[in-house]
C-alpha positions as CSV (number, residue, x, y, z in Angstrom):
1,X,75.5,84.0,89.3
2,X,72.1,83.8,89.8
3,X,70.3,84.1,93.8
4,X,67.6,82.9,94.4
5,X,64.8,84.5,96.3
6,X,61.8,83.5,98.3
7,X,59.3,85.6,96.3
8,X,58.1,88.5,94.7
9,X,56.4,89.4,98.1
10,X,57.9,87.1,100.9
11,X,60.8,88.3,103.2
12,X,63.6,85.6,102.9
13,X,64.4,84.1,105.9
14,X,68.0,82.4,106.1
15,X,67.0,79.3,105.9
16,X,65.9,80.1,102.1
17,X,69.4,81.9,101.7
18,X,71.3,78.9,103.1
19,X,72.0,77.8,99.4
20,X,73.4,81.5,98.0
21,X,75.7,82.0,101.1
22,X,77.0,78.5,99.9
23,X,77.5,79.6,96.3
24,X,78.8,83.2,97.8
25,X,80.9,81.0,100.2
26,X,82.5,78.7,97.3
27,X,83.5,82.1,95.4
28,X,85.3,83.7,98.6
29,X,87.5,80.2,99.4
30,X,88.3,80.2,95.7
31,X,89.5,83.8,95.7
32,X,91.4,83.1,99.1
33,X,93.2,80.2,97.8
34,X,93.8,81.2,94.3
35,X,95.2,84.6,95.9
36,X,97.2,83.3,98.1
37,X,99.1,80.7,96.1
38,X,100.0,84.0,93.6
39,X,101.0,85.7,96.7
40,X,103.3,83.3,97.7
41,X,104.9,83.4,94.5
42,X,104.9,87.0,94.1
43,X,106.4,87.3,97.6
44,X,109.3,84.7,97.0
45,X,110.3,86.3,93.8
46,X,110.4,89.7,94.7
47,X,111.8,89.4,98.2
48,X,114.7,87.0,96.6
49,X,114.7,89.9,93.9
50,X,115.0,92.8,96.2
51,X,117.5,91.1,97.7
52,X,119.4,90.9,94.5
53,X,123.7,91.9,94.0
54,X,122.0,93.6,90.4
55,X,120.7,97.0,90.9
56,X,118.5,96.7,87.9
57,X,116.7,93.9,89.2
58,X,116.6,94.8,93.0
59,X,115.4,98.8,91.9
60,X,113.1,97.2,89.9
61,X,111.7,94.5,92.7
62,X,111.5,97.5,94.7
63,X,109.7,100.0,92.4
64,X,107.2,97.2,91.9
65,X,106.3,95.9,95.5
66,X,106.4,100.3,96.4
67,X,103.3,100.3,93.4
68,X,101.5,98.1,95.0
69,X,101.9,98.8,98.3
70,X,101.7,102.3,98.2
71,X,98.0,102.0,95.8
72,X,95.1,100.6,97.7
73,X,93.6,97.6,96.5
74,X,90.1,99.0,95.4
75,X,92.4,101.4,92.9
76,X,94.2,98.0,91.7
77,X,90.9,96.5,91.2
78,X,89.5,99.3,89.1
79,X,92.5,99.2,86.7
80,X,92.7,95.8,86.1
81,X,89.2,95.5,85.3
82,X,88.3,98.8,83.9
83,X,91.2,100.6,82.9
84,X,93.1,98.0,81.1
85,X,90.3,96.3,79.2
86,X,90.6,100.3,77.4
87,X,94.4,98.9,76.3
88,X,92.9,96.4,74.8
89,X,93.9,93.5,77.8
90,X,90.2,92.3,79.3
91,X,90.3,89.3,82.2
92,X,87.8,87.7,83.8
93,X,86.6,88.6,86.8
94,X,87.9,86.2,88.4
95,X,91.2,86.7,87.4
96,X,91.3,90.0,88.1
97,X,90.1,89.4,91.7
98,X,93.1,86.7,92.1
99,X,95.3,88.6,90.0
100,X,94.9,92.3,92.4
101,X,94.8,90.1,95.8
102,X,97.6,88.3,95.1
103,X,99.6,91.0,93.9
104,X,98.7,93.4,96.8
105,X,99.1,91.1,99.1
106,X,102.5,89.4,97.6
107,X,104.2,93.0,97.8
108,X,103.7,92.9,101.5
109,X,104.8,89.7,101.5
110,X,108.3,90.1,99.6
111,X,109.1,92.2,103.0
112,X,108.7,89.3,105.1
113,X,110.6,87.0,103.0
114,X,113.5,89.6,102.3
115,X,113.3,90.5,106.4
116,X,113.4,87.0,107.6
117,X,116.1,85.9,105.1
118,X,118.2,89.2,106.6
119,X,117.3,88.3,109.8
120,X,119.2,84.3,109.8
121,X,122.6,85.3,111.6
122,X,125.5,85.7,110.2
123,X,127.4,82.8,111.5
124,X,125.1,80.4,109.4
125,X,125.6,82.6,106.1
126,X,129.5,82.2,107.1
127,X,129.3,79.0,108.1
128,X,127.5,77.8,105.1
129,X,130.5,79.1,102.3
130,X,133.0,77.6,104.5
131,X,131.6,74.3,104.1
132,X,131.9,75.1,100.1
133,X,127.9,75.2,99.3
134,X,126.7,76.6,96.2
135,X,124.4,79.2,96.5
136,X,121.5,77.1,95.6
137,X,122.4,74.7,98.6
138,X,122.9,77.4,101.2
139,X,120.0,78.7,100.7
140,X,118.1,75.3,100.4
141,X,119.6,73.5,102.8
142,X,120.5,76.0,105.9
143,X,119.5,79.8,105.0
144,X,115.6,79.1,103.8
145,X,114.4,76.5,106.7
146,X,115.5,79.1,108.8
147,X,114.0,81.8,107.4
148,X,110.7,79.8,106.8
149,X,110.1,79.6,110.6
150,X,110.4,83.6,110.8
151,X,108.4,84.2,107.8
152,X,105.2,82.1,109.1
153,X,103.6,84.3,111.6
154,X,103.5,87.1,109.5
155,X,102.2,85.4,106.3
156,X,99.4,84.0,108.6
157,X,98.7,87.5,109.4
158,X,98.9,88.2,105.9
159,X,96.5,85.9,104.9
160,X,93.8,86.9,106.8
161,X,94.2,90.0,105.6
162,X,93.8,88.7,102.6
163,X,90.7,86.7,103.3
164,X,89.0,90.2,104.7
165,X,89.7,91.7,101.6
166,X,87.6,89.3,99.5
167,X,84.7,91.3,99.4
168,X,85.8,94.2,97.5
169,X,85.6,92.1,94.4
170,X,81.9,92.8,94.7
171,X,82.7,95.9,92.9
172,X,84.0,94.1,89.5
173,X,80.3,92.1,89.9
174,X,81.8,88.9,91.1
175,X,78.9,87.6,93.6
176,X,81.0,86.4,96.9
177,X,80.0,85.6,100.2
178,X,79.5,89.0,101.3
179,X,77.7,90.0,98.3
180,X,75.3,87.6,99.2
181,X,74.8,88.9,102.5
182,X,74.1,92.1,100.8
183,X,71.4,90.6,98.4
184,X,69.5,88.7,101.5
185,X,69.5,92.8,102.9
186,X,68.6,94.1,100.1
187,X,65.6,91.6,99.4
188,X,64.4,92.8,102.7
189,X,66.0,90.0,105.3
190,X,67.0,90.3,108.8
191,X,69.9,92.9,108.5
192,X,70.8,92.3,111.8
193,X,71.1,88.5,111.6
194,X,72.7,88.5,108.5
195,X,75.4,91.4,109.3
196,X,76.5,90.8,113.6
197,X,75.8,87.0,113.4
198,X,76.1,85.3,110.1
199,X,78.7,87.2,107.6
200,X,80.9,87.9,111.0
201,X,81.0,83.9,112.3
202,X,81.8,82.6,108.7
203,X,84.8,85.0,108.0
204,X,85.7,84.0,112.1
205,X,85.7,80.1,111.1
206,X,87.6,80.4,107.9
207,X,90.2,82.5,109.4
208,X,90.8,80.2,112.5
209,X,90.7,77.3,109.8
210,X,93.5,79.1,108.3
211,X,95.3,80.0,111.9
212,X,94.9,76.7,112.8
213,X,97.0,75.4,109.3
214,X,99.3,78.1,109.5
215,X,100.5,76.9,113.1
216,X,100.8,73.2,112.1
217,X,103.4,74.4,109.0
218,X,105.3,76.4,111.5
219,X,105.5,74.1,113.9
220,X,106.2,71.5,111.6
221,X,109.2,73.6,110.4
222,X,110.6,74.0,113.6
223,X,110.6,70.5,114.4
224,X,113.1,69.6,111.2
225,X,115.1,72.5,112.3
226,X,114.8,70.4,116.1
227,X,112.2,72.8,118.1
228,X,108.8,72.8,119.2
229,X,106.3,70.6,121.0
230,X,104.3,69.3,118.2
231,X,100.5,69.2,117.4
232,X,100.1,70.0,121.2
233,X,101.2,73.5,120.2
234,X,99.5,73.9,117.0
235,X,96.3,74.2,119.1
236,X,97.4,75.9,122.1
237,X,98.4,79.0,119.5
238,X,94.8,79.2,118.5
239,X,94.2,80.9,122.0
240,X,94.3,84.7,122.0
241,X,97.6,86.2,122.5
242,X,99.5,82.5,122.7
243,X,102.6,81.8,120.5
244,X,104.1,78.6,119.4
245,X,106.6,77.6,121.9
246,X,110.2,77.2,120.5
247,X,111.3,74.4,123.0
C-alpha cells in the first residue's frame, strides 16, 4: 500500500497524512471485524466442543484452545505466514492477520462460552428435560439466551483486546493504522503528536464505538429474557466502572 509523503525534503504535517491514517484506519476495522466474526465462531465451536459427553472431541477442543492460548500471538503470526508457506500452504496477509486474531482470540473465547453455559443453574437444565425438549431446543430456547447475557461483558472485553492487537500484523507487511503512524515518524513528523494524541484517540473512539454496541446487544438480551432498563442503560455503561443494571 503505497503512502504518500509531502516531499523529498518537507516534514509532513498531519494534515498531509490525513489520507494514509484513513487507508491505515480502513485496514485496522477490516482486521477487527473480520477477526472477530472468526472468533465468534471459533469460540462457539470449541466452548460447545469442550463441553462435549465424547472425550475425543472435548481433549481435542481442549488441546486446541491450550495451543493457542498458551503461544503468543506474534509466534502465531510468524508461523502462519512464515513457517507454513515452507509446507507448501502460503495465505495472504490478510488472511493470516484474520486467520491468527481470530484464532487467538476465539481460544479465550471458548472459556467464556463454556463458563457461562456452566454457569445457567441447574433448575433450568432440569427444568428444560422435564418439559421433554430436545437438546437442540434446550439449548435454543432456555440454556443459550441465558448464557448469552453472561457471555457479553467478557467478549466486549475480548474484543478490545482484540482491536489492540491489530498492529502486530505490521510485522507480516500489512500497512494498518499504526503502521501509518510509524511511517509519518519515520518521515520525520511530530512524534509526539502522532504517538500521545493521534494513534491513542483513534484506538479510544473505536473501542468505545464497540463498548457502546456491545452494551446495546446485552441489554437487548436481557430485555427478551425480561431485565434491564433499555437504551437508557446502554449509555450509562459507557461511564467508567458502571454496569448494565439487571432491573
Amino acid at each position: 500500500m503505497p503512502v504518500a509523503s509531502a516531499g523529498m525534503n518537507d516534514v509532513p504535517t498531519l494534515s498531509d497524512w490525513t489520507g494514509n491514517l484513513l487507508r491505515g484506519l480502513e485496514l485496522t476495522v477490516l482486521l477487527t471485524v473480520l477477526g472477530a466474526i472468526l472468533m465468534l465462531l471459533v469460540s462457539v465451536v470449541l466452548g460447545l466442543a469442550a463441553r462435549s459427553d465424547r472425550l475425543l472431541l472435548r481433549g481435542t477442543a481442549r488441546t486446541v484452545v491450550e495451543f493457542f492460548r498458551g503461544t503468543s500471538l506474534l509466534v502465531q503470526l510468524f508461523w502462519l505466514f512464515f513457517a507454513l508457506p515452507q509446507l507448501g500452504l502460503r495465505f495472504d496477509p490478510l488472511l493470516v492477520g484474520v486467520l491468527a486474531l481470530g484464532l487467538n482470540y476465539g481460544a479465550y473465547g471458548s472459556e467464556v462460552v463454556r463458563g457461562s453455559l456452566a454457569a445457567v443453574p441447574a433448575p433450568q437444565w432440569e427444568a428444560a428435560t422435564a418439559l421433554s425438549m430436545s437438546p437442540w431446543q434446550r439449548m435454543r430456547r432456555v440454556i443459550w439466551p441465558q448464557a448469552v447475557v453472561l457471555m457479553l461483558p467478557p467478549f466486549n472485553n475480548l474484543l478490545i483486546q482484540l482491536l489492540k492487537g491489530t498492529p502486530l500484523v505490521i510485522t507480516i507487511s500489512l500497512v494498518d493504522l499504526f503502521a501509518m503512524g510509524d511511517a509519518f515518524r519515520t518521515a520525520g513528523g511530530n512524534t509526539l503528536l502522532m504517538y500521545l494524541v493521534v494513534l491513542p484517540a483513534i484506538y479510544l473512539a473505536l473501542a468505545y464505538t464497540m463498548t457502546f454496541g456491545m452494551n446495546l446487544l446485552e441489554v437487548a438480551a436481557k430485555a427478551r429474557l425480561g431485565r434491564g432498563g433499555g437504551l437508557r442503560d446502554a449509555v450509562a455503561n459507557l461511564r467508567p466502572g458502571a454496569e448494565v443494571r439487571a432491573t
